[in-house]
C-alpha positions as CSV (number, residue, x, y, z in Angstrom):
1,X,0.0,0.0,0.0
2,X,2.6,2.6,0.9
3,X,4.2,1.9,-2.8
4,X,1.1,2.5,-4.1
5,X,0.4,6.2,-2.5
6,X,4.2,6.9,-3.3
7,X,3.5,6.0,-7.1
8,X,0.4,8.0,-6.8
9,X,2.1,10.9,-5.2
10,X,5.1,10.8,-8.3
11,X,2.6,10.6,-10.9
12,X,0.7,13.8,-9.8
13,X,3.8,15.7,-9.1
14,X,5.1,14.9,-12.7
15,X,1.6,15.5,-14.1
16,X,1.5,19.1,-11.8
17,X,4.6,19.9,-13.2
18,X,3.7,19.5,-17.2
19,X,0.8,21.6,-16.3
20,X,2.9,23.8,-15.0
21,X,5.1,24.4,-17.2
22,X,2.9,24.3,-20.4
23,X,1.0,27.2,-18.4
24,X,4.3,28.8,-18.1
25,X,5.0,28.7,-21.8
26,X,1.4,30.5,-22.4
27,X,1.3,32.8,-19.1
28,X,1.0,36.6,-19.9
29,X,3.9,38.5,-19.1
30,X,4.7,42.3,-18.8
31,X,7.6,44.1,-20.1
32,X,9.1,47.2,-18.7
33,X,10.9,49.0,-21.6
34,X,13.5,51.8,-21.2
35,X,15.8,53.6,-23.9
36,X,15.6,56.3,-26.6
37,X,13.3,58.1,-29.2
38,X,14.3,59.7,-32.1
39,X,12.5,60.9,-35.6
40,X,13.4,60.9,-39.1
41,X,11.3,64.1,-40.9
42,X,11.8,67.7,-42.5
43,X,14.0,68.7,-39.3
44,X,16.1,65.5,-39.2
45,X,16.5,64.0,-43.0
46,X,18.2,60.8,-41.1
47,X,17.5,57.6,-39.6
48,X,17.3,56.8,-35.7
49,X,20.5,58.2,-34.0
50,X,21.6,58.3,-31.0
51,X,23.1,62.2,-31.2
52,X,19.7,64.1,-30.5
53,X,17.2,60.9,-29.0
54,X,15.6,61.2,-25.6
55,X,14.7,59.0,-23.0
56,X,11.1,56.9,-24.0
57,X,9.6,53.9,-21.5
58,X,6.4,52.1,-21.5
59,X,4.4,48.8,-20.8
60,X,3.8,46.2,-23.1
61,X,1.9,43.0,-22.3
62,X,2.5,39.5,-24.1
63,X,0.4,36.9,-24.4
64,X,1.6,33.5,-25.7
65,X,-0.9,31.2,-28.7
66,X,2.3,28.8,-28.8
67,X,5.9,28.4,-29.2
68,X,6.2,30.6,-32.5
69,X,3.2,33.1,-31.7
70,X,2.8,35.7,-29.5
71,X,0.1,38.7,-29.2
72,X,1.4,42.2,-27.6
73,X,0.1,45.2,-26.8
74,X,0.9,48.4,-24.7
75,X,1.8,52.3,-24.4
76,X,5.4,53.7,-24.5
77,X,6.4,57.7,-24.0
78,X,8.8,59.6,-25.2
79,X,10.0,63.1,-27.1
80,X,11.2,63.6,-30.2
81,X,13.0,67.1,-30.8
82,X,14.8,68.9,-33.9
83,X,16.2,71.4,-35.3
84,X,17.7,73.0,-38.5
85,X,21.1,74.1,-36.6
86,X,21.6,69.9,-36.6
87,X,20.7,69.4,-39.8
88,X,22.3,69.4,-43.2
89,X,24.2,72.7,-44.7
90,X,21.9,74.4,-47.0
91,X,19.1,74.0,-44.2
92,X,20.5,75.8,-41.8
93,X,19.3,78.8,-42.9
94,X,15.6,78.6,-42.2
95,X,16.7,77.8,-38.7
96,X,13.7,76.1,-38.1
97,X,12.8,73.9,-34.9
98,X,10.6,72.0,-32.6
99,X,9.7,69.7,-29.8
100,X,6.8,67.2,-29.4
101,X,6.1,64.4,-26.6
102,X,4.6,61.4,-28.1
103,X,2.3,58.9,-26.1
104,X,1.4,55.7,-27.9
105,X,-0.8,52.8,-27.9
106,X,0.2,49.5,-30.3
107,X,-0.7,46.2,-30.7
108,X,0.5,43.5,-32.3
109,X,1.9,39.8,-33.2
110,X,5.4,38.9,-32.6
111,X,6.7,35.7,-34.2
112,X,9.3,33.8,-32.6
113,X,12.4,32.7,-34.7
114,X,13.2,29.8,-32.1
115,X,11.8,27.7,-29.8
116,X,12.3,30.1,-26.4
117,X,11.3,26.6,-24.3
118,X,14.3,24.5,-25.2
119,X,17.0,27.2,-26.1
120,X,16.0,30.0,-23.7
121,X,16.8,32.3,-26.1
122,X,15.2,33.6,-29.3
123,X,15.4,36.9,-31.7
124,X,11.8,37.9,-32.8
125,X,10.2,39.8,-35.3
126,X,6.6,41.6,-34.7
127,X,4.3,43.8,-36.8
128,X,1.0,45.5,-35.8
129,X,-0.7,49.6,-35.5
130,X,0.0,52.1,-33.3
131,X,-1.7,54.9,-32.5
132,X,-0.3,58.2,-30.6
133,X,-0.8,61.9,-30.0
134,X,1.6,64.8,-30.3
135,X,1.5,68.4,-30.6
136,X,4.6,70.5,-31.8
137,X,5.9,73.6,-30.4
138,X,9.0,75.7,-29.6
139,X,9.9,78.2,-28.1
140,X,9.7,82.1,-29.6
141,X,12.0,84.7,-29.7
142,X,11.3,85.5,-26.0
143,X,11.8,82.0,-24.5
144,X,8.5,81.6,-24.1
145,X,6.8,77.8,-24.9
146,X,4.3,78.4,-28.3
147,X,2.5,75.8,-29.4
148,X,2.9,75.5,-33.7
149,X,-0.9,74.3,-34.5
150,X,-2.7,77.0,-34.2
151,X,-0.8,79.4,-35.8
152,X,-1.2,78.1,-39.5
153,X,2.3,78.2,-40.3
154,X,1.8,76.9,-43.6
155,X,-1.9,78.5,-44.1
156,X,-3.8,74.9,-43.1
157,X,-7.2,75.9,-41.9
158,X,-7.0,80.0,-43.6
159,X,-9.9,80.9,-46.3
160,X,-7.6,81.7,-48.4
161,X,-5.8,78.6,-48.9
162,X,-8.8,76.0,-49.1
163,X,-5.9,73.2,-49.9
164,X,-4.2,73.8,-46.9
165,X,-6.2,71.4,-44.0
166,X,-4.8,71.1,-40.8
167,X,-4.1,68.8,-39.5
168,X,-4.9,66.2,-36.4
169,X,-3.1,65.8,-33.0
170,X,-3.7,61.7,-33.2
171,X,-2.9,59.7,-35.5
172,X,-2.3,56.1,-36.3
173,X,1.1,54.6,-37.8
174,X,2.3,51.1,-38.6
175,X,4.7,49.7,-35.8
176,X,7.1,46.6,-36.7
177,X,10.2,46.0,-35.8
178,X,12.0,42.9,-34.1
179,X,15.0,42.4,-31.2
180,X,16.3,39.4,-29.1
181,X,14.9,38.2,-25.9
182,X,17.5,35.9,-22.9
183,X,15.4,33.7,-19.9
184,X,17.4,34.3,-17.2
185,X,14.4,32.1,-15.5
186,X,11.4,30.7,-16.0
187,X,9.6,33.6,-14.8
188,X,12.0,36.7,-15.7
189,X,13.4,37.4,-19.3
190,X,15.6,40.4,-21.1
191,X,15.7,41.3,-24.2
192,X,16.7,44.4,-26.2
193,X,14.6,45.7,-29.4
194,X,14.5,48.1,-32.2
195,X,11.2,49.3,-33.6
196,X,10.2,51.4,-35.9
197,X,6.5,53.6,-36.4
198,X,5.9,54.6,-40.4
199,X,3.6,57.5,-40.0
200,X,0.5,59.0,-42.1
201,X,1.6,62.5,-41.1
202,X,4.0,64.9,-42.2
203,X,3.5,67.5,-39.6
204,X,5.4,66.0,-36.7
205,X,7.6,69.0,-37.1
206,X,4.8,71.1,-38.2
207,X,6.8,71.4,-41.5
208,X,5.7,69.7,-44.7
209,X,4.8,72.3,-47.9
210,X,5.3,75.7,-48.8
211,X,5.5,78.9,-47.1
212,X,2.5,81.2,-47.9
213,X,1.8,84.6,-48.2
214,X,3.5,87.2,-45.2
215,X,0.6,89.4,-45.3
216,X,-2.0,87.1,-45.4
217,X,-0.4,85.1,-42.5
218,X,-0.2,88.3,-40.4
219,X,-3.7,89.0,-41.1
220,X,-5.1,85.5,-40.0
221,X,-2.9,84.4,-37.0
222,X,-1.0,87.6,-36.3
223,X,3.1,88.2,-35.5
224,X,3.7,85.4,-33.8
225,X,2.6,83.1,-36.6
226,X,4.9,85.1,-39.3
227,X,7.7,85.3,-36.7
228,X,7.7,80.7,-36.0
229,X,7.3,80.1,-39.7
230,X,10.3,81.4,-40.9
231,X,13.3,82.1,-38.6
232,X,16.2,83.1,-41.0
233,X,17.0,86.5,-40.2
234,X,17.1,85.0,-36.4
235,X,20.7,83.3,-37.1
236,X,23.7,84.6,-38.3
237,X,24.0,84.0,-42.0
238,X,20.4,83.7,-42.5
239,X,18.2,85.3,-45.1
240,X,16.0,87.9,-43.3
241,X,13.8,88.5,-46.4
242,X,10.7,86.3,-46.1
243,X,10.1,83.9,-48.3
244,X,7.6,84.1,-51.4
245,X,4.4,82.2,-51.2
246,X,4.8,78.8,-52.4
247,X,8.1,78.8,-52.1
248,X,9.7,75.2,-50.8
249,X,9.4,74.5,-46.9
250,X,9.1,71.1,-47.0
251,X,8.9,67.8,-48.7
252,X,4.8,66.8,-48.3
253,X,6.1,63.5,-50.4
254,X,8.2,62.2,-47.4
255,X,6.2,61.0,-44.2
256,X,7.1,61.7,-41.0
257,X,8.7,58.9,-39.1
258,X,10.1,57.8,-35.4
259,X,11.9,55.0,-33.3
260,X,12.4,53.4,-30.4
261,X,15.3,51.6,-29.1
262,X,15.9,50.2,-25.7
263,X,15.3,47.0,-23.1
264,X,12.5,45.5,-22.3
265,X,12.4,43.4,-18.5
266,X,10.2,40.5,-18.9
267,X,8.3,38.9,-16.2
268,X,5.3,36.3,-15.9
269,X,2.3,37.7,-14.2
270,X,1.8,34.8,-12.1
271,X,5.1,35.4,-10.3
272,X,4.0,38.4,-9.2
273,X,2.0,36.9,-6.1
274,X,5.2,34.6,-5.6
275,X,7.2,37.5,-5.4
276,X,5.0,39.3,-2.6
277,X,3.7,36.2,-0.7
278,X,5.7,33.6,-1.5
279,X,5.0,29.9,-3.4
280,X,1.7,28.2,-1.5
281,X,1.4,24.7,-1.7
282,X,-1.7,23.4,-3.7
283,X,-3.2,21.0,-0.8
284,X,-5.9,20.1,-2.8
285,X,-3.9,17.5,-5.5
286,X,-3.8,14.1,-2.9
287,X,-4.1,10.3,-3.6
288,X,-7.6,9.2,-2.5
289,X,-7.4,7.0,0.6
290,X,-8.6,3.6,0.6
291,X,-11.5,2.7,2.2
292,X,-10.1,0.0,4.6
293,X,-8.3,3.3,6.0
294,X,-4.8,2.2,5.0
């Protein structure tokens, strides 16, 4: 009898401990992620950088469908900033710049180049939407914070320029990118990841078209509008002759775009409870006496 309950106790261990650990494999984690934004646009012709990023973190959530598979989602914040005294040569001279916070949602699948289970280690690729808000400004000749919207810099929103529309504050973008991920355990993983967000706007930097008309600008939105949509005569070397309307101040082909780069912390959500009040014993999982009371 007592080798009987001691195979009955083995067999429910091993079978708790499968169960287990295929639960592990499918548990929903989160991810802490920490590292640096940048933007590719009108103010910054070039890919992500590190020179001018800034600090971005967020929270994303992963949810296992199998080995290969894996749903996310989650938010991330950051700011992107620019400027035309970084950027190339014959753009100095508009001396143009701006900042913007960006706060995102995305969601996604990520897709698993190994099996994470038996080599602890995979690199990924994922793919999904994202959507985020922004809203450009810098500062004016005074030091004072201006917001770039509502001043029409390139006449979007004025009668007189019907073409011109402004444009929105949210917006969505297509989010993909990919990285490497390390289980350091079965409940914690690192990882570090590149990703990238291909916009529908070009007015990140509130610069995409052409300049229009001084007078016109000055009527509609008043000085400060006239004094934030061109800045050359601000900087030495600059042209202080406004520019023409419809002459270039943009490239409207070209969508905005920014990035994100960083590490992401990784743990299961059902450590959590472990972590705080420790592993309990499931008391319920017993051999069933026998009814002689052996």
């Amino acid at each position: 009898m007592k080798t009987r309950k001691t195979l009955c106790v083995i067999f429910l261990l091993l079978l708790y401990k499968n169960s287990f650990s295929q639960d592990l494999d499918k548990s929903t984690s989160i991810s802490l992620f920490t590292g640096a934004i940048n933007y590719q646009g009108d103010l910054n012709p070039n890919s992500f950088t590190f020179k001018h990023s800034n600090f971005a973190a967020g929270l994303l959530l992963r949810k296992p469908l199998n080995r290969w598979f894996t749903l996310r989602a989650g938010f991330i914040l950051g700011k992107i900033e620019a400027a035309d005294r970084w950027n190339r040569e014959y753009l100095k001279p508009r001396n143009l710049s701006v900042v913007t916070n960006i706060k995102e949602a995305h969601a996604g699948m990520e897709v698993n180049v190994l099996d994470m289970a038996a080599s602890r280690f995979t690199p990924y690729l994922y793919g999904g939407l994202a959507v985020f808000q922004f809203n450009p400004w810098t500062y004016d000749n005074a030091g004072n914070k201006t917001y770039l919207k509502p001043l029409s810099t390139e006449g979007q929103g004025l009668s007189q320029y019907p073409e011109q529309k402004p444009y929105n504050l949210v917006q969505f973008a297509l989010s993909f990118g990919g990285g490497a991920k390390f289980a350091i355990s079965d409940a914690i993983c690192i990882g570090i990841e590149f990703s990238q967000r291909k916009t529908f706007t070009d007015y990140l930097d509130d610069v995409s078209s052409h300049y229009v008309d001084r007078n016109v600008l000055l009527q509609e939105r008043g000085e400060k509008a006239v004094e934030l949509a061109y800045r050359g005569g601000q900087s030495p070397g600059g042209m202080p002759q406004y520019p023409l309307h419809g002459e270039q101040r943009g490239t409207p082909s070209e969508m905005d775009w920014y990035y994100f780069f960083g590490l992401n912390t990784e743990i299961k959500l059902h450590s959590l409870g472990n972590l705080f009040h420790g592993t309990k014993t499931v008391a319920s999982q017993r051999c069933p006496r026998n009814v002689s009371g052996y």
